[in-house]
C-alpha positions in Angstrom: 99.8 102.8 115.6 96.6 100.6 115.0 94.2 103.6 116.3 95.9 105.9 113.8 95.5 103.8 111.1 92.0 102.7 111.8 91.4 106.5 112.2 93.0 106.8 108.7 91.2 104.0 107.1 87.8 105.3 108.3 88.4 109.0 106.8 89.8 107.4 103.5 87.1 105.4 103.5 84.7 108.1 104.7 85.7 110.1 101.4 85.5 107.4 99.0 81.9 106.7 100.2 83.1 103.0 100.6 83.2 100.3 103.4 86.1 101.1 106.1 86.8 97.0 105.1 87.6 97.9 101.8 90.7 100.2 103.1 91.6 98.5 106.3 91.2 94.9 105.4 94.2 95.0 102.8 96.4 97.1 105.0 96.4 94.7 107.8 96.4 91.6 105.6 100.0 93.2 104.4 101.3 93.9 107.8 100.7 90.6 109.1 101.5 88.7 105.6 104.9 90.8 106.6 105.2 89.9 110.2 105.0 86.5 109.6 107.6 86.8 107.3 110.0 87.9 109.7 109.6 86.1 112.7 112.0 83.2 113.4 112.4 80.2 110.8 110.8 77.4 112.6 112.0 74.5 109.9 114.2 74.5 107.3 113.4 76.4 104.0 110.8 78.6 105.7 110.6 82.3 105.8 109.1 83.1 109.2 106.1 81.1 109.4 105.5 80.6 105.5 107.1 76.8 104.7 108.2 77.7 101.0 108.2 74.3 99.4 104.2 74.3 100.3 103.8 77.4 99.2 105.1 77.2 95.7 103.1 73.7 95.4 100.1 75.4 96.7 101.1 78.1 94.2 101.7 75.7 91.3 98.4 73.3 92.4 96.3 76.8 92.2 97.7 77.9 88.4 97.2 74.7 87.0 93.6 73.9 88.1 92.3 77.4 87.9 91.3 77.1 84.4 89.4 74.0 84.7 87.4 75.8 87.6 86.6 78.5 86.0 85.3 76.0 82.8 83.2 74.2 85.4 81.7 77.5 86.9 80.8 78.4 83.5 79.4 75.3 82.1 77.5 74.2 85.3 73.9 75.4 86.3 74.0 77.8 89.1 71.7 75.4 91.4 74.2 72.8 91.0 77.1 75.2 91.9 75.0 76.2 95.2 74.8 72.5 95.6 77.9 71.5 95.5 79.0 74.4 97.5 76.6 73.7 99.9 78.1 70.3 100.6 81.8 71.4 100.5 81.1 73.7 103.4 78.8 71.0 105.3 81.8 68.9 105.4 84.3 71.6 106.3 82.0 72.0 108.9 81.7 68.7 110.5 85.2 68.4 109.7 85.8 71.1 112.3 83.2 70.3 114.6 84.7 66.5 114.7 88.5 67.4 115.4 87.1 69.3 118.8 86.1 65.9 119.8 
């Protein structure tokens, strides 16, 4: 099945005269999105894997403080931006490097 729609997704993609990641990468996002969904409820007031309580906080947390982002990233110079991004993936980073130790 994967074959076939890789196959697919290269010849759609092929035609469009786009990347084969612009077809593919949504397709697959869906079918496992969906597979998780439907494997066994590990806790209470999940659906598959997804904890629902988490995601609708996650959800609410993401509404709520999208417009103030999109203020900042407007209002901010774009060397500060890089800056700041810069720093929040230098400590994701050591983040992740630290909890192998």
């Amino acid at each position: 099945m994967y074959i076939a729609l890789g196959a697919f997704a290269g010849i759609l993609a092929g035609l469009l005269g786009v990347g084969g990641g612009l077809v593919i990468v949504p397709v697959l996002t869906f079918i496992f999105t969906a597979r998780h969904l439907s494997d066994a409820h590990i806790l209470p007031y999940s659906l598959g894997f997804v904890y629902l309580p988490a995601l609708l906080g996650i959800s609410a947390a993401s509404v709520a403080t999208a417009p103030l982002g999109a203020k900042l990233a407007h209002s901010l110079p774009i060397d500060k931006l890089k800056k700041i991004f810069a720093l929040l993936l230098l400590a994701m980073g050591t983040k992740m490097l630290l909890s192998l130790m």
